[in-house]
C-alpha positions in Angstrom: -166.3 113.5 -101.2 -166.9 112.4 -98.0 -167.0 113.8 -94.1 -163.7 112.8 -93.6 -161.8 114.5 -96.6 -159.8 117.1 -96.0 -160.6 117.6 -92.1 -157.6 119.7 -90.4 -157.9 121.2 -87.2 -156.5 124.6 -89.0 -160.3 124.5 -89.6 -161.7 124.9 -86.5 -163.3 128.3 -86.1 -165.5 129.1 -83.0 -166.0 127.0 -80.2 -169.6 126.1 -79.9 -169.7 123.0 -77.4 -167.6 120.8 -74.7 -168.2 117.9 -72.5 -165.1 116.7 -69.8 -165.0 113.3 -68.5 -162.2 111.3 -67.3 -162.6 109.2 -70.3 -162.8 111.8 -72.9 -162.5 115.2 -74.0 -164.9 116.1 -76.1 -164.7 120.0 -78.2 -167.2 120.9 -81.2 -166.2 123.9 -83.7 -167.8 125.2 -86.2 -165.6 125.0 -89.3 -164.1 128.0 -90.7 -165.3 125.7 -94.7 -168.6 123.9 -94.3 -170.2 122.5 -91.0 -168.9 121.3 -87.7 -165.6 119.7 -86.5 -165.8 116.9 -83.2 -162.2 116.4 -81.5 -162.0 114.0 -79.4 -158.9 113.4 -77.3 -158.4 111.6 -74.1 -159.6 112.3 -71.0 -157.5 112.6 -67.8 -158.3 108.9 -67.0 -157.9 107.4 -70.2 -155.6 104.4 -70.4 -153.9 105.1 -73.5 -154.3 107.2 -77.1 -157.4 107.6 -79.3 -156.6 106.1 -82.5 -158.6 104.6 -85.5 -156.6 102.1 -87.1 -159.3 100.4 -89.4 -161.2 103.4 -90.6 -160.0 102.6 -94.1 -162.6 99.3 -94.1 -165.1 101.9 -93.3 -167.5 101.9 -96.5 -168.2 105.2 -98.1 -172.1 105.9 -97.9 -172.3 109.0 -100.2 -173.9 107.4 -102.8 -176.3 105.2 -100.8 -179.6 107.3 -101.0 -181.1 107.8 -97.2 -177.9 106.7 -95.4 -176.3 108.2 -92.8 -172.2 109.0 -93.8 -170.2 106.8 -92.0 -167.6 109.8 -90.5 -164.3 108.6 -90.5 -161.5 110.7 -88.2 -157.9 111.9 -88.8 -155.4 111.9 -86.0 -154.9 115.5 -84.9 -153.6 117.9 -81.6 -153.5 114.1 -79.7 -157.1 113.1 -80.4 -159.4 112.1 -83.6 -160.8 114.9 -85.4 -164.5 114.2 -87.1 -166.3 116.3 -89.6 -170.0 116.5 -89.2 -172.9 118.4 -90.4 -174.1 119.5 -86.6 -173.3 120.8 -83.2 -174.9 118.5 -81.2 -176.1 114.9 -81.4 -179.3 112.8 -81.2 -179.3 112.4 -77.4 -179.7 116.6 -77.3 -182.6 116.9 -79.8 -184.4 114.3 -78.2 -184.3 116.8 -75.3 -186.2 119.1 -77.3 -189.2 119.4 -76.6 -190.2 121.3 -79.7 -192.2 118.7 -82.0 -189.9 118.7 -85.1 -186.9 117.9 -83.0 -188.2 114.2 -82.3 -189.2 114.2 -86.4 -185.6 115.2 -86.8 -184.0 112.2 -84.5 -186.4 109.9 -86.5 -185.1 110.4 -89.9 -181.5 110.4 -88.0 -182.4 106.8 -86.5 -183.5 105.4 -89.9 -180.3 106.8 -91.4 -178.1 105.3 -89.1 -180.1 102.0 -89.5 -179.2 102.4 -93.2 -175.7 102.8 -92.1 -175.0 100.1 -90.3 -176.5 97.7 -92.6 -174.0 98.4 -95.3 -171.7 98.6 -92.8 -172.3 94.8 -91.6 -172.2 94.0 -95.5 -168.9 95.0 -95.2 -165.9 92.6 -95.5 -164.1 92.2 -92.3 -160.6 93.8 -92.9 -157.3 91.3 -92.1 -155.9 94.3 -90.2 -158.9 94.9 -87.5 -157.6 94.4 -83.6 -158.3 91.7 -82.0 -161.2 91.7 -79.0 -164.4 93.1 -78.6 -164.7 96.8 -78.8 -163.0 99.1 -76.2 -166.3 99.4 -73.6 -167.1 96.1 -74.0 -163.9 95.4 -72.8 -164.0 98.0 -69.7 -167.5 96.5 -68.8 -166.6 92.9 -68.6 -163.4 93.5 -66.4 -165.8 95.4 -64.4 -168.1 92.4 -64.8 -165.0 90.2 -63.6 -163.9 92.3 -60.7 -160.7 92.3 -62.1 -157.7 94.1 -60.3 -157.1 97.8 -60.8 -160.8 99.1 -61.4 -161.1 102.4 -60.6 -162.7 104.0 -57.4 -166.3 104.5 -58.8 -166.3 101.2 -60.6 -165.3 99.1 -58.0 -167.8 100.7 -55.3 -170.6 100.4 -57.8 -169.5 96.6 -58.7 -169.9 96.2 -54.7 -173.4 98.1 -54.7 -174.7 96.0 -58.3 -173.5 92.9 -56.8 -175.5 93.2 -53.6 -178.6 94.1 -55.6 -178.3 92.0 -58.4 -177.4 88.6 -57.0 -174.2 86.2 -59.0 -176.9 85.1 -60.9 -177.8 88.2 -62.9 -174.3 89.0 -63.2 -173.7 85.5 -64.9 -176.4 86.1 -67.3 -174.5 89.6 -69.0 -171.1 87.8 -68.6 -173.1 84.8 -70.9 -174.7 87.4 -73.4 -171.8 89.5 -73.3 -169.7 86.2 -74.5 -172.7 85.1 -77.2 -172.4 89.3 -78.8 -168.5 89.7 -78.6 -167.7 86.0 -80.0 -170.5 84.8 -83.0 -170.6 82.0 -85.0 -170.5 84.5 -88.2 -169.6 88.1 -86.8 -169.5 90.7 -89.2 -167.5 94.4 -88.8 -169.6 96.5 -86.4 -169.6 99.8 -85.7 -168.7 99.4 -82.1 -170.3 102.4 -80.5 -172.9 103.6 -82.4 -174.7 105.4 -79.5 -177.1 108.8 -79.8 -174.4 110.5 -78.9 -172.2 109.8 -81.8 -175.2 110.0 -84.4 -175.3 114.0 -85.5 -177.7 115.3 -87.7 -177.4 118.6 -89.8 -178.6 121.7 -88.5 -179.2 123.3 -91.8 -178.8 120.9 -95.0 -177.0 117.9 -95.6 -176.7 114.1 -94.1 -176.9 113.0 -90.8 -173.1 111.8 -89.7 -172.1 109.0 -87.6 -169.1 109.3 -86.2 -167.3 106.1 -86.9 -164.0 104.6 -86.6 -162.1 104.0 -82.9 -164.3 101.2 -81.4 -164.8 99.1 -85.2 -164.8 95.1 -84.0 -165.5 92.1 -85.3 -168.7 90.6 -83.9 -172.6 90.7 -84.1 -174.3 93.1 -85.7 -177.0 92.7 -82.9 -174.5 95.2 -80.9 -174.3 98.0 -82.8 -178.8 98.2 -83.0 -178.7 97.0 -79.1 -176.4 99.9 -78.3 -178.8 102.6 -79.9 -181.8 100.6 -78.6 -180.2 100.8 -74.9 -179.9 104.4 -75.5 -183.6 105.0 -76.0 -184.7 102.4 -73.4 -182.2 104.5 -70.7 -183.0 107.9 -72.0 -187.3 106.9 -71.6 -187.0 105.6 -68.3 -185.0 108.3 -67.3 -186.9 111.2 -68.8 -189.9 109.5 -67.5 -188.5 109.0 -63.7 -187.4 112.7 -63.7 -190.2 114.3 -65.2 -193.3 112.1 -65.6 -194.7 109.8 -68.7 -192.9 110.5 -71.4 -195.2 111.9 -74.5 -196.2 109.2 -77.0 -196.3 112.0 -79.7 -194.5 111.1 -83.1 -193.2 107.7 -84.6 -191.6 105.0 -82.4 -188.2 105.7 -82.7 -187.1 102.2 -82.2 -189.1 100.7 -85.1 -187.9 103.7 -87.6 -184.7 102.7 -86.5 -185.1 99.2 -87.3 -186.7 99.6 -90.2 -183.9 101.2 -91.6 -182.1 99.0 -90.8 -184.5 96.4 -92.8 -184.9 93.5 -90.2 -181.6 91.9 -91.6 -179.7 89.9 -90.1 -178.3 90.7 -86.3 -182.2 92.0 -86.1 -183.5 88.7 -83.9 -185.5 90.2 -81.2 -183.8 88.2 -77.9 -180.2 89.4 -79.5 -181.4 93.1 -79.8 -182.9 93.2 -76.5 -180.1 91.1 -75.0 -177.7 93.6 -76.5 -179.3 96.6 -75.1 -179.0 95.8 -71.4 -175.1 95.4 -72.2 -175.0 99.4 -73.7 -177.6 100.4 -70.4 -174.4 98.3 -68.3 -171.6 100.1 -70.0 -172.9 102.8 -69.4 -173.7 103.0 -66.0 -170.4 101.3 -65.2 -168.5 104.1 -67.8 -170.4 107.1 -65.7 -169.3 105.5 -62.2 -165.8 105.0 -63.2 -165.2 108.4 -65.1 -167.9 111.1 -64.2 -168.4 112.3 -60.4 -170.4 109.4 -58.1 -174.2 110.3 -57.4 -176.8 108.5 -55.8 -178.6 108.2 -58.7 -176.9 105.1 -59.5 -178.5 103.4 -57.0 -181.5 103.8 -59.5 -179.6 102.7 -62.1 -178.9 99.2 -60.4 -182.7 98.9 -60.1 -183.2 100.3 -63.7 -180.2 97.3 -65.2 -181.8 94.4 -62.7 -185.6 95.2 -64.1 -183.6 94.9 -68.0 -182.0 91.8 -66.6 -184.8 89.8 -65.6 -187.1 90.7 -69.3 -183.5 90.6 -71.4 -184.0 94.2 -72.5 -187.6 93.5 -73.9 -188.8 96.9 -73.3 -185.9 97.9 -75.8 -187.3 95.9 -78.4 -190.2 97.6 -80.2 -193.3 95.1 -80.7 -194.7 93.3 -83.8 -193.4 95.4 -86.8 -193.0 94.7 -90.9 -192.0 91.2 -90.7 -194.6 88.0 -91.2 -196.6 87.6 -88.3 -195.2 90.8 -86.6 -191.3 88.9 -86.0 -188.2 91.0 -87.6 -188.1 88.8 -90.5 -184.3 87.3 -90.4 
């Protein structure tokens, strides 16, 4: 059995989290059976319906020992209802300052490394959409300055463009182009971020929640996106509240070591990959969340990421002959 069996939203007992943006609607319940249940439905500037067409090429990871399950949704109320064995996701416990909750993202970062390896293993289905995976998409019209941006997009395209010169911009459109369109690209997650990665509060397997942004392309995205997430949520930690404590394992080795330094694990395509997630995001928040000030510091933060192609994402020497991921 898997996370995805049986989910209804007749299950959904107390209400034990939300998050509202324009893009999406996000409620957590704790299920009236076993665990948690994650709805997501569109937010009020959404351009269309939530929907996981290809979910059925999703592998099931039950019987892969040290894997995180690969949560699939079912359609339900207008949005795509996830099973999962927590409240909250990687991204909150590595708020925590409590030492076992950075012991407890760890062994969710190698299981999703685990994931996603199987995952790229995975026959590309005939039936997968065409075109990169729904942020990548939103980031390169942004990129473009294509017509019909929305408000906080287009006056932080104006602000990053001022800042960043054409010629940084040219550089993400180029490794934007190199990620999306491979010589070889494999089925990728899409957007495996900390946010979607959900360990178990009590027992159980850490869940990814998997299935509306599955693409075709390199698997260098889906580690890049997580590694992004760890490079942004460091520097801003560290900008907000001072050096962030060195305590515990380096979360981006444990992740890429369970991953197992396969292919898609080339350091200049992870690092490369990273600045993309750190762009999408940052242009995602301006368009769909209120606009601060703060992004101002963000424009500096992606510039500095620009100029070392995300190196500071990439952990150093690890397992692999002369401290390179071995391909």
């Amino acid at each position: 059995m898997t996370l995805a069996d049986e989910v209804r939203l007749d299950d959904a007992g107390d209400l034990v989290a939300e998050y509202v943006t324009g893009l999406q609607h996000t409620r957590v319940h704790r299920s009236v059976r076993d665990g948690f249940l994650w709805w997501h439905r569109p937010g009020a500037l959404h351009p269309g319906p939530l929907a996981a067409p290809a979910a059925a090429a999703v592998p099931d990871l039950s019987g892969v020992p040290g894997a995180a399950l690969l949560a699939t949704p079912v359609p339900a109320g207008g949005g795509l209802l996830h099973r999962a064995p927590g409240a909250v996701s990687v991204v909150t416990w590595l708020a925590d300052p409590r030492p076992g909750a950075r012991r407890l993202a760890a062994h969710a970062l190698a299981a999703a490394g685990r994931a996603l390896r199987v995952l790229h293993g995975t026959p590309v289905p005939p039936g997968l959409p065409a075109g990169p995976p729904a942020a990548l998409r939103r980031m390169r019209a942004w990129a473009d300055g294509r017509d019909g941006l929305l408000p906080g997009a287009a006056r932080l395209r104006e602000a990053a463009l001022a800042a960043w010169g054409t010629e940084r911009l040219d550089r993400v459109r180029t490794w934007w182009e190199e990620a999306t369109a491979p010589a070889a690209p494999a089925l990728i997650h899409g957007g495996a971020s900390l946010g979607a990665l959900v360990p178990p509060l009590h027992r159980g397997r850490t869940a990814l929640l998997t299935g509306e942004d599955l693409a075709a392309g390199s698997p260098a995205l889906d580690l890049g996106w997580l590694l992004g997430d760890l490079a942004e949520l460091a520097w801003s930690q560290g900008r907000n509240s001072g050096p962030v404590p060195s305590e515990g394992p380096d979360l981006r080795h444990v992740l890429l070591a369970g991953y197992g330094y396969g292919p898609g694990a080339r350091p200049e395509d992870l690092g490369r990959a990273a600045v993309l997630r750190v762009v999408t995001h940052m242009q995602d928040f301006a368009a769909y969340c209120d606009w601060t000030e703060e992004l101002h510091d963000y424009i500096a933060f992606t510039a500095e990421l620009i100029d070392e192609e995300g190196r500071r994402a990439v952990p150093g020497p690890g397992p692999g002959p002369g401290g390179t991921p071995t391909p």
